[in-house]
C-alpha positions as CSV (number, residue, x, y, z in Angstrom):
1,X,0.0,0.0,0.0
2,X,2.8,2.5,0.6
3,X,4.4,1.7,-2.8
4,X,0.8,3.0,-4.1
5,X,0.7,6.2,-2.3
6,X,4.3,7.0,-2.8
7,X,3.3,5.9,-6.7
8,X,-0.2,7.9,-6.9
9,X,1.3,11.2,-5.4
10,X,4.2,11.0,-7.5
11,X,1.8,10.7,-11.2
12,X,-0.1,13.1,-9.8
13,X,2.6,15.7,-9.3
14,X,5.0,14.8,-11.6
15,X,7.6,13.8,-9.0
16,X,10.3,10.8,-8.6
17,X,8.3,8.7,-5.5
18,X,12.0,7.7,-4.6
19,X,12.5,11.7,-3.7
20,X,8.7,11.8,-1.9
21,X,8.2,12.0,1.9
22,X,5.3,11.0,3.6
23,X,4.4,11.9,7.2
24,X,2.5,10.1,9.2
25,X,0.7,12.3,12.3
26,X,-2.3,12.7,14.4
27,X,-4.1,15.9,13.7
28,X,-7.3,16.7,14.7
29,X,-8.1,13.8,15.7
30,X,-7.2,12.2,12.6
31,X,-4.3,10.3,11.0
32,X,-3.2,12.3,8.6
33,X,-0.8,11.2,5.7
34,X,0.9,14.1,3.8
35,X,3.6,13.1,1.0
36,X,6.4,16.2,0.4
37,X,9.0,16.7,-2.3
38,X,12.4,17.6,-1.7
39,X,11.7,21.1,-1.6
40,X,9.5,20.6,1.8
41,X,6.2,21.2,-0.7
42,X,3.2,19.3,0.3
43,X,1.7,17.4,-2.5
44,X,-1.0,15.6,-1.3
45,X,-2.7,15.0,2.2
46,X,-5.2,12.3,3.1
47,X,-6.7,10.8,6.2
48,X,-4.7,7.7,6.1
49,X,-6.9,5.8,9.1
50,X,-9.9,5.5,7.3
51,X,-7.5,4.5,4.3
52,X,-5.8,2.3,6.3
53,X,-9.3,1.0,7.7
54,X,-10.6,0.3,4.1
55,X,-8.1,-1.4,3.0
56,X,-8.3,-3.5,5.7
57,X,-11.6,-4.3,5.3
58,X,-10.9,-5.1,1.8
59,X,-8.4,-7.5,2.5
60,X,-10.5,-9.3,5.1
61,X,-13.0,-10.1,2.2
62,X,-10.7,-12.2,0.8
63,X,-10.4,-14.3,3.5
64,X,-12.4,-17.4,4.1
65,X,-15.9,-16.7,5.6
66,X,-14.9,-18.8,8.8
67,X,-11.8,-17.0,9.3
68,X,-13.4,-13.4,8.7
69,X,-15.7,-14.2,11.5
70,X,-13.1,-14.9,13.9
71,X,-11.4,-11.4,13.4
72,X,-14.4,-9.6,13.4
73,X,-15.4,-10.7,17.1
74,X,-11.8,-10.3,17.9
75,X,-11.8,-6.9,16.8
76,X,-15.5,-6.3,18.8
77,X,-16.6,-3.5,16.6
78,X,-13.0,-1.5,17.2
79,X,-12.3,1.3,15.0
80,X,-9.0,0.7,13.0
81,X,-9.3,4.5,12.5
82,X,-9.1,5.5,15.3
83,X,-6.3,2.8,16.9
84,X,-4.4,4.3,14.2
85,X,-4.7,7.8,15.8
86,X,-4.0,6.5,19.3
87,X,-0.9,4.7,18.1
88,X,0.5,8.3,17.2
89,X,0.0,9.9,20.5
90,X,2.9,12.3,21.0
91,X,4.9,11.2,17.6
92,X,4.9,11.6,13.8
93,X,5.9,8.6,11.4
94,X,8.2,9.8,8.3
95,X,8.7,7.0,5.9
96,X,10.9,7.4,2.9
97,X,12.9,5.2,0.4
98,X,16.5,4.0,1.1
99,X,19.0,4.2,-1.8
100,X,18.2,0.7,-1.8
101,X,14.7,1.3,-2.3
102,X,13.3,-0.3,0.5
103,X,11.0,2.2,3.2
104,X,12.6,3.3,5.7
105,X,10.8,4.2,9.1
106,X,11.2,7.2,10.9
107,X,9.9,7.9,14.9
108,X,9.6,11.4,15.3
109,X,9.3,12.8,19.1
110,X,10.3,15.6,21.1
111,X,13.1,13.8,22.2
112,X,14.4,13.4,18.8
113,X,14.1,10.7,15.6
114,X,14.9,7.3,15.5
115,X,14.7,4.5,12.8
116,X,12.3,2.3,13.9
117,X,10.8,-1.4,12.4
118,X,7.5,-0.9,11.0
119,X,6.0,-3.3,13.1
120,X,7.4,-1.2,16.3
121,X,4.8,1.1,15.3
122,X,2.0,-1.6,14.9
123,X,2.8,-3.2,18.5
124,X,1.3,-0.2,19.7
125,X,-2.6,-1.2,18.4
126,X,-4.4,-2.3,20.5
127,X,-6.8,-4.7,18.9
């Protein structure tokens, strides 16, 4: 799904997605995705928890019926959305491509950035 953002922003804009920067932070009370050039110019912005949540969901239907039915009581009715939102509390997310281009994941706090595993950041939902 990243690849696609980075991807769709960069057609959109006319823009090498190997040079785009997407930031991942809670505004509003929404998770917000924005994707920047290299000049620091926002390109796009999007509420990436209900993206996140739809895709989701999407995915799930392509599961069997039996299996679907056991995450959906795990989940109870929880909001992927807003998890999402929670999960940011206090930090931002930049992701980016290495010169290797794999993503690379960014924690960004007020006591500074470090490179984190992606699934860091998803040990903190709590489904």
């Amino acid at each position: 799904m990243m690849d696609d953002l980075f991807l769709q922003a960069a057609d959109q804009c006319e823009e090498n997605p190997f040079e785009l920067i997407l930031i991942l932070s809670k505004q509003k009370g929404q998770a917000i995705a924005t994707v920047y050039n290299r000049q620091k110019s926002a390109l796009i912005s999007m509420d990436a928890g209900q993206l996140l949540q739809s895709k989701f969901l999407e995915h799930l239907d392509m599961v069997p019926t039996a299996l679907k039915n056991i995450i959906l009581e795990k989940l109870e009715g929880q909001d992927i959305a807003s998890n999402i939102v929670e999960a940011l509390k206090g930090k931002r997310i930049l992701i980016h491509y290495d010169k290797n281009e794999a993503f690379v994941f960014v924690e960004v706090t007020k006591q500074g950035k470090k490179i984190i595993d992606i699934n860091t950041f998803l040990d903190n939902f709590e489904f």
